[in-house]
N, C-alpha and C positions, 0 to 999 in steps of 0.2 A: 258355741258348743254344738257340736252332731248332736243330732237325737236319735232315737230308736225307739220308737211307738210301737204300742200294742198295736197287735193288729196296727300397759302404756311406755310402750317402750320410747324411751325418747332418747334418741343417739348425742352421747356426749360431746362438747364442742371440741375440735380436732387443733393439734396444732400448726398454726402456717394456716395455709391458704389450699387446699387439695385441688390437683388439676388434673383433666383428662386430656388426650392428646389428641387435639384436634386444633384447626388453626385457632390463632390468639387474637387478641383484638388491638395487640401492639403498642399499649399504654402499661407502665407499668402500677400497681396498685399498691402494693405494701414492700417495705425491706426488710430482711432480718438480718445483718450483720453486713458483707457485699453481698448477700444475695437477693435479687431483686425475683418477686413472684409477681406473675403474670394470670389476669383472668385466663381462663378460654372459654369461648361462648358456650361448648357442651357441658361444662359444669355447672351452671347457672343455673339458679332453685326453679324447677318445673313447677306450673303451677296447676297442682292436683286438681284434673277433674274426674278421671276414671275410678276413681275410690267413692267420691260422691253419687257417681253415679251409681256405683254397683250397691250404697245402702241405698240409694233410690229405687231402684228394682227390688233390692231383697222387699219392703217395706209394701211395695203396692202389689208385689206378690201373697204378700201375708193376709193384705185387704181382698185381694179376689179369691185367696182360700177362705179364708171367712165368710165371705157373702156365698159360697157355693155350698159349703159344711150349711148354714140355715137350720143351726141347730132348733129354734122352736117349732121348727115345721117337722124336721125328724126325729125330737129327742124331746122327754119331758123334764127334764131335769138340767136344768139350763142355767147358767149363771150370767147378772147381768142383762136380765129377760128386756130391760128398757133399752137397750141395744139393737133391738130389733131382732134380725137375721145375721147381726155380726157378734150374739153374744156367744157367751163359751162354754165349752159342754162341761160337765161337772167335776170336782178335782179326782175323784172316784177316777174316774176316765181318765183326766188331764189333769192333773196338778200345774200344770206350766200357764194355763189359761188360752186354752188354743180349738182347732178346730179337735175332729174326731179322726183315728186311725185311717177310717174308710175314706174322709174326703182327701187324707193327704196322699194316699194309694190314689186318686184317681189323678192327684196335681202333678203326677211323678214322682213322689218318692222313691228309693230304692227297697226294693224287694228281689231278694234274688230269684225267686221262684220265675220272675218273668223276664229276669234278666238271662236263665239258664234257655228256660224253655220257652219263652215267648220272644226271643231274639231284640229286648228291646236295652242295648246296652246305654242307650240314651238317659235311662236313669239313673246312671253315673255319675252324669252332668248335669241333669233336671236337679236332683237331691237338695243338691248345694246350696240351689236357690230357695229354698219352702224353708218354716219355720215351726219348729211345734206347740208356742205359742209365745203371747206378750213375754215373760222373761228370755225365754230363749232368744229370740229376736233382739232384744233391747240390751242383751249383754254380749249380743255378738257383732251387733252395729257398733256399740259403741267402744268397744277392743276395734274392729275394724277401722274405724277415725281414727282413734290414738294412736295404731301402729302404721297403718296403709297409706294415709294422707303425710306422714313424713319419708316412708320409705318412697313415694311417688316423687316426694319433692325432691330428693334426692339421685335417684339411678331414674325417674323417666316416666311415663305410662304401660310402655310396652313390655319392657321387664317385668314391673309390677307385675302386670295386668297377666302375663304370662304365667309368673312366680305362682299367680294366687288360681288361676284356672288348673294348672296341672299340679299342682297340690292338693287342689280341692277335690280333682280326679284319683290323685292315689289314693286319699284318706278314702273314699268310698270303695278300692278296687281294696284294700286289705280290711274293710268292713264286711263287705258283701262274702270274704273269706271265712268269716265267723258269726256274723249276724244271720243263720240260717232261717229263722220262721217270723223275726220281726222285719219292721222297716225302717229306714233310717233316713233323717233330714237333716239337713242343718249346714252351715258353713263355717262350722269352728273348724273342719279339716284344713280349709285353704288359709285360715286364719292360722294356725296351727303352722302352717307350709311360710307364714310371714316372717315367724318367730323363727325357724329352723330357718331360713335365712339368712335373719340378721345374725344368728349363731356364728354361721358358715364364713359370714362378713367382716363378723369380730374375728376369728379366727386370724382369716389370710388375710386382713390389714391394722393387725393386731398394733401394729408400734404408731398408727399415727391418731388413736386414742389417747387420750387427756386423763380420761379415768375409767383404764380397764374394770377394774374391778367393780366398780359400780355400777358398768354395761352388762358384764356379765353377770350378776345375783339379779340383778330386776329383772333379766331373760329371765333366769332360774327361778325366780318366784313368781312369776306369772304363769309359767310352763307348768311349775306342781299346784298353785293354786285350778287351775283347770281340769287338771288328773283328778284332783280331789272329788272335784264336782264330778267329774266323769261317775262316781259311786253310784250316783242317784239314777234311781228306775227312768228309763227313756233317752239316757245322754249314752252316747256312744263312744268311748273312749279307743275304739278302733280306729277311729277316723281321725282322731286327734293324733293317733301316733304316726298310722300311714301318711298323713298330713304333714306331718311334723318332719319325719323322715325325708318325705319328697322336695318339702322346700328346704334341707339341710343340703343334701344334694345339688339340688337345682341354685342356691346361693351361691356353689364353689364354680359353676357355670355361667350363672349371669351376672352375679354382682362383684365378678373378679375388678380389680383396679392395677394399672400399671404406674409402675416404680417411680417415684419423686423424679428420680436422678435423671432418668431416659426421658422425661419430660421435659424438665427442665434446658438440657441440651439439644434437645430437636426446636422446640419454641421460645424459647430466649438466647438474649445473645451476651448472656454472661454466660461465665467459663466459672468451676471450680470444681475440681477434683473429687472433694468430698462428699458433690454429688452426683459423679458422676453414675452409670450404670450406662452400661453395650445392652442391653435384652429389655425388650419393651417388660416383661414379664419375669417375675423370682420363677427359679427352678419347680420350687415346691408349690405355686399358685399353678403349673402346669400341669407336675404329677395330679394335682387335685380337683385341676380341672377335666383329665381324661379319666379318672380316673370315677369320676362323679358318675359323667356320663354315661360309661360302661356299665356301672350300676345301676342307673336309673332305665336304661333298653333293657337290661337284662329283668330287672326288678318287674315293670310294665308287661315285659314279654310272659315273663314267668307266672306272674299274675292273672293274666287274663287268657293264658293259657289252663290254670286251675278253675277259675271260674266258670268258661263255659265246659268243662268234663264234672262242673258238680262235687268242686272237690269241698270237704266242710274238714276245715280247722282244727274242731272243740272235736274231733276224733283223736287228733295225735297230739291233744294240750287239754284235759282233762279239769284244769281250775282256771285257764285262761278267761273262762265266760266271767267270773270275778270281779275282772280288768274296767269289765262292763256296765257290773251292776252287781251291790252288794244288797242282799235281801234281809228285810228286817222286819218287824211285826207291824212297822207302821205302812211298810208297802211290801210289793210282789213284784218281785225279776219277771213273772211268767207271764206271758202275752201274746201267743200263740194262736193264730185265729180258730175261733170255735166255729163250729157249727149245732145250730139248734133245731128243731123240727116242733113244729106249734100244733095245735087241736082243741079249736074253740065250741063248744057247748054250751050254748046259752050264756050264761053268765060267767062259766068256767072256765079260765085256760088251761092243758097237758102240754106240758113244757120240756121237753126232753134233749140234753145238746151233746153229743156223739164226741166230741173229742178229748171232755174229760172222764166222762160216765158219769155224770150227774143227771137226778131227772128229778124235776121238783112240779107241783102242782099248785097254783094260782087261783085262785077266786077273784076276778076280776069285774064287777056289774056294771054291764053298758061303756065298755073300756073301747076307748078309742085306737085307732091303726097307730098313732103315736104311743099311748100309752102303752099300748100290749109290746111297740119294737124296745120300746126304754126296759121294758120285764125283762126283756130278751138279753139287753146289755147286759142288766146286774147279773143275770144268772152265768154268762157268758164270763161277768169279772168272779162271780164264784160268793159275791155277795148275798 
C-alpha cells in the first residue's frame, strides 16, 4: 500500500506448451495430436532474482528509517521502548508502527511542496522505496513475492523490473496531483502497476488460458481488497490507481506475446494449417500496443507538466480526497503540517500553533527538550 502520512496472483496453467520466437533447441518435447511443440530457450522459467532484491532493499531501507526516526531520543511516547532507537512512535502518531512524518520527509518521501518548488522531482522515485511502518511494509513485500517472483519467472527481469519502476513512478506522479499538504510512501503503486499488467496480459492472451475466469476474479479481488484498505488515514489510494493504470498500459507494451501459429512455422518443421498465421502479431495486440503507448507519453507528459505549475486536483473533484481517506471518530483525514511557537517560564509551557488556531497552556515541572517536543506533537495532532 502507498501511504500518506501526517506531516496472489498465480497465473493459471496454459494449454500446450507457450513459445517465443527465438532460436529453438531442436529437440522436440511434447505432442499433441501431429503437432510436435518445441522448447525455445527464451521461454524457459527465469530464475527470479530482481524481485528478491527489490524486498531486500525495501526492508533495509525501513531499518535505516528507523534508526534515523530514534524515536526515544525525540519523542516521549514511544512504543516498544526495548527496541532501543528502532522503536515506534505512538499509534496516535502511527497506527502502522513506523517511524515519524518528519523522518520519512527527510528519507525522500514525496511532498509536493518540494517537489513544485524545491526542484526535487527525485521523490517520485525515492517514495516508492520507504515504508510507513511494520504493516505496511510486510503486506507490501509480501503481495510483492506472490505476484513479482512469478511474473519475473515468466516474461524476464527487465520487463519486470521495468513494469514495476514506471508504475511505481506514475502512482506517485497522479498522487502528488491530489496529495497537496501530506506525504506519501509506500510501493503499492508499482505493486498496483504488477496487477494492471497481468490484467492487460489476460486480456491480449486471453485464449491460451486454462481458467479464464479464475485469473480474472483473483485480479479483481485483490485489486478491491486494497481500494478497501486505501479508506484508512495514511494509505494513498491515488497511487494505487496511477499505479494500477500505468502497469495496465505498460502490460499491452511489454508483455505483448506472438501468435502460436507464426511460431510454430518459423521454428519447427512441422507443417499444419491450423496453425498457421503470416503476422508475428494479432491485429488488435498492435492496436493495443500503440495505442498504450500514446497514452502513457501523453498521460507522463501531461502529468508532470501539471505538477510543476502547481496544479492541485481536489480543486476540480470536490469528494475525490474520499478516494483517500474516509474520516471517522476513531481517526482523522487531517494531517497537515502545523506550526507551534513555545514559551517556557519556569515550570510553565505557552504553547500556541498557528495553523489551526489552537493555543493551549501546559504546566510542565522540570520537563525535558524531549518532553516539551512530545507536547508539541499532541497539541499539533489536536490531542
Amino acid at each position: 500500500m502507498a501511504e500518506h502520512h501526517p506531516s496472489d496472483i498465480q497465473i493459471n496453467s496454459r494449454q500446450g506448451t507457450a513459445i517465443h520466437p527465438v532460436e529453438a533447441d531442436g529437440q522436440s518435447l511434447q505432442a499433441s495430436g501431429s503437432v510436435a511443440y518445441w522448447e525455445v530457450k527464451q521461454f524457459r522459467k527465469w530464475i527470479p532474482w530482481l524481485i528478491p532484491s527489490f524486498v531486500i532493499a525495501n526492508i533495509v531501507m525501513f531499518i535505516i528509517t528507523m534508526s534515523v526516526n530514534n524515536c526515544p531520543k525525540n519523542s516521549v511516547s514511544c512504543i516498544a521502548r526495548f527496541l532501543g532507537r528502532f522503536s515506534f512512535q505512538s499509534l496516535k502518531e502511527n497506527p502502522l508502527l513506523g517511524p515519524s512524518s518528519l523522518t520519512l520527509r527527510r528519507m525522500g518521501a514525496l511532498e509536493v511542496n518540494k517537489v513544485v518548488h524545491g526542484n526535487q522531482l527525485w521523490r517520485l522515485v525515492t517514495c516508492i522505496w520507504l515504508h510507513a511502518g511494520v504493516f505496511h511494509l510486510l503486506a507490501n513485500m509480501l503481495s510483492l513475492l506472490v505476484i513479482g517472483i512469478r511474473l519475473e519467472q515468466e516474461f524476464g527481469f527487465l520487463r519486470i523490473g521495468l513494469l514495476y519502476v514506471i508504475s511505481g513512478f506514475g502512482g506517485s506522479l497522479l498522487s502528488s496531483l491530489f496529495i497537496q499538504s501530506n506525504i506519501s510512501v509506500g510501493a503499492s503503486g508499482a505493486l498496483f502497476g504488477l496487477l494492471g499488467g497481468m490484467l492487460s496480459e489476460l486480456i491480449t492472451n486471453w485464449t491460451i488460458y486454462s481458467n479464464k475466469v479464475a485469473a480474472l476474479v483473483t485480479l479483481l479481488v485483490i485489486i478491491v481488497i486494497n481500494l478497501a484498505v486505501g479508506i484508512l488515514p495514511h494509505v494513498d489510494n491515488f497511487a494505487h490507481i496511477g499505479g494500477f493504470i500505468s502497469g495496465f498500459l505498460l502490460g499491452f507494451v511489454f508483455l505483448i506475446r506472438p501468435q502460436f501459429g507464426w511460431v510454430s512455422q518459423r521454428y519447427t518443421s512441422q507443417t499444419n494449417s491450423s496453425f498457421g498465421a503470416n503476422h508475428k502479431f494479432k491485429i488488435y495486440q498492435c492496436v493495443l500496443w500503440i495505442v498504450s503507448l500514446i497514452l502513457l507519453i501523453a498521460g507522463f507528459t501531461a502529468g508532470l507538466v501539471l505538477l510543476r505549475r502547481g496544479f492541485d486536483a481536489n480543486r476540480h473533484c470536490s469528494w475525490c480526497h474520499y478516494l483517500s481517506c474516509v474520516p471517522t471518530s476513531k481517526w482523522s483525514c487531517n494531517s497537515e503540517t502545523t506550526y507551534c511557537l513555545s514559551q517556557q517560564v519556569g515550570n510553565q509551557l505557552n504553547l500556541t500553533c498557528s495553523s489551526n488556531g489552537k493555543f493551549g497552556t501546559y504546566i510542565l515541572p522540570n520537563a525535558s527538550n524531549s518532553e516539551i517536543q512530545d507536547t508539541i506533537k499532541k497539541k499539533a495532532l489536536g490531542s
